[in-house]
N, C-alpha and C positions, 0 to 999 in steps of 0.2 A: 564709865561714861554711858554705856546701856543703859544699865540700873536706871539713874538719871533721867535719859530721856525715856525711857519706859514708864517712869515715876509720872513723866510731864505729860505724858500723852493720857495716862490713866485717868489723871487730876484734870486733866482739860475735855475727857468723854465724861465724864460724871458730871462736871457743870454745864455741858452742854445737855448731856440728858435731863440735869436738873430744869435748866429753863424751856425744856420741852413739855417737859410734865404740870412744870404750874402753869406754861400759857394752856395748855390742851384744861388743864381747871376748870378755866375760868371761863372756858365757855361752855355757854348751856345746851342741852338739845332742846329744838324746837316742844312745846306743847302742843300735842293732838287732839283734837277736841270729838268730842261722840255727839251725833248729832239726833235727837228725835223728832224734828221736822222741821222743812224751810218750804218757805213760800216766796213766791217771787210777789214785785208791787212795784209803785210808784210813790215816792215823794208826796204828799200832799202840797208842800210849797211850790216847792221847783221843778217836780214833773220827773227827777231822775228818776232811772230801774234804780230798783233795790233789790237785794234777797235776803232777807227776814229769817233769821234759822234760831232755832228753840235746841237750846244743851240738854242731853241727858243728864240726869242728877249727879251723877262722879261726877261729869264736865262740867257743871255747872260751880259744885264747889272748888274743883282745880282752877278755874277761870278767874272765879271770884279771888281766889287766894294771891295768882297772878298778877291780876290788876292792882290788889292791894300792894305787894310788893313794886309796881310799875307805876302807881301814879306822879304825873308829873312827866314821864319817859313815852317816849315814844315807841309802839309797838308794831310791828309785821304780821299783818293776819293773810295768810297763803290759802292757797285753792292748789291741790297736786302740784305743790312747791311755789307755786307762782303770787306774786304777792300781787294782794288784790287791793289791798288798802294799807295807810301807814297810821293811824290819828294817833296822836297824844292821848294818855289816859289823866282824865281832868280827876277824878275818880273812881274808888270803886265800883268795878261792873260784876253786883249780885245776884242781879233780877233771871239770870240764866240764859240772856239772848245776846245775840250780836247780828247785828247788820252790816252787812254789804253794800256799799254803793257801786253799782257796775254803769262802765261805760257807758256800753251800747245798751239800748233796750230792749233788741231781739236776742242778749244773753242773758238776761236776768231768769227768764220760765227755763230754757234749758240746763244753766245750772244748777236750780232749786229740785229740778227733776233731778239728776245726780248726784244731789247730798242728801237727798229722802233715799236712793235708790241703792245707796251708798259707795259708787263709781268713782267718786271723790271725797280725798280726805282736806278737812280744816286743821291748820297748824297756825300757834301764833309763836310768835318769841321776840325778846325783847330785841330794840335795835340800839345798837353802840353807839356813842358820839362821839 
């Protein structure tokens, strides 16, 4: 009768370890982006801050390749974890930039000081539905 339930107990951590390991898979780590310069702005239309950041060339093509795999999906671009913005990717983003829309407009120059300064890191990663 040991045997048995030692049998059941073995076969019952092995499956559970197994569906530990494929969800832990299947999800991704966030993408870190390397930044060679941002600037802060406004909208032309609508007046919002913006910050305006330029990818180093690695980041550039990690980004681009990201996007290609994302289009259509909705993505999480982070500021030291905190998500700053969510857009749908309509298409690929090659061109090596990404912008920010920020809230408020007196945070738009101080964060752009901090990703030139490099105080703060940019992550994006895909978001689940």
């Amino acid at each position: 009768m040991r045997i048995a339930q030692a049998h059941d107990v073995a076969c019952a951590s092995v499956i559970i370890l197994s569906l530990a390991c494929s969800a832990h898979g299947a999800v991704a780590e966030p993408l870190r982006l390397a930044i060679a310069s941002a600037s802060a702005g406004l909208v032309r239309n609508s007046g919002e801050a913006v910050v305006d950041i330029r990818l180093t060339d690695d980041s550039q093509r990690r980004f681009a390749d990201f996007t290609k795999a994302n289009v259509g999906h909705m993505i999480d671009l982070r500021v030291d974890g905190k998500s700053v913005n969510k857009p749908v990717v309509r298409e690929p983003i090659t061109g090596g930039g990404v912008q920010l829309l920020i809230g408020k407009p007196g945070e738009a120059e101080p964060l752009a000081a901090r990703l030139n300064n490099r105080t703060a890191t940019l992550e994006v990663e895909a978001v689940s539905h």
